[in-house]
C-alpha positions, 0 to 999 in steps of 0.5 A: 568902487575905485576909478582913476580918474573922475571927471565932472563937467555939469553934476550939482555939487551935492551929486558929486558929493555923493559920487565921490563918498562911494569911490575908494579915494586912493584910487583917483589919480586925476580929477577934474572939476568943471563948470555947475560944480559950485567951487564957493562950496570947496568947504564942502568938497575938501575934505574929500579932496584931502583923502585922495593921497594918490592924486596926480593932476587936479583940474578946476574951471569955470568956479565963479558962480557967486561973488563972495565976500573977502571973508569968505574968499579967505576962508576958501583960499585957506581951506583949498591951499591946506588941502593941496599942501597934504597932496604929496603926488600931486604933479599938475594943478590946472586952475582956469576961471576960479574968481576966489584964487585971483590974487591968492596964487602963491598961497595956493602953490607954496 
C-alpha cells in the first residue's frame, strides 16, 4: 500500500503499528501523530519512523499519557533525535504538547 500522507488521531499504539507495517514507507511524505497514539512508546514507533526516507512534515500532539523517569525520558529523546537526524527531506517538525522533548529541543533539531 502506498500513501502519502497518514494521519492518526485516536488508533491504540499496537493498531498503528500495524498500519504502518503494511504501508510502503518511501511513500509517506507527511505524518501525523495525535492524541491515543502513546508517544512514551517512540521505541516501538521509530524504527518505522527511520524507514521513511521521503518524509517531509511530522507532526506530534498531545504525547503525554505517562510520566516517565528521567532515565527513560533520555532514552526516548535519544532514540527520537536519532531518527530525525536520518530523515534528510524532512522540512516541517510540529511538536505540540509532547511532556519528554521539554527541555530537550536542541537535541531534537541539531
Amino acid at each position: 500500500l502506498c500513501c502519502s500522507k497518514v494521519q492518526n488521531y485516536s488508533m491504540p499504539t499496537s493498531s498503528f503499528r500495524n498500519l504502518l507495517e503494511r504501508i510502503y514507507p518511501d511513500s509517506i511524505q507527511e505524518l501525523e501523530v495525535w492524541k491515543k497514539c502513546s508517544l512514551n512508546k517512540t521505541g516501538k514507533f521509530a524504527p518505522y519512523l527511520s524507514q521513511m526516507r521521503n518524509l517531509r512534515k511530522l507532526f506530534i500532539s498531545d504525547g503525554c499519557r505517562y510520566l516517565l523517569s528521567s532515565d527513560s525520558q533520555e532514552q526516548l529523546v535519544a532514540e527520537f533525535s536519532s531518527v530525525l537526524l536520518r530523515l534528510e527531506n524532512l522540512q516541517m517538525l510540529y511538536v505540540r504538547r509532547v511532556c519528554f522533548f521539554r527541555g530537550h529541543l536542541d537535541q531534537l533539531i541539531r
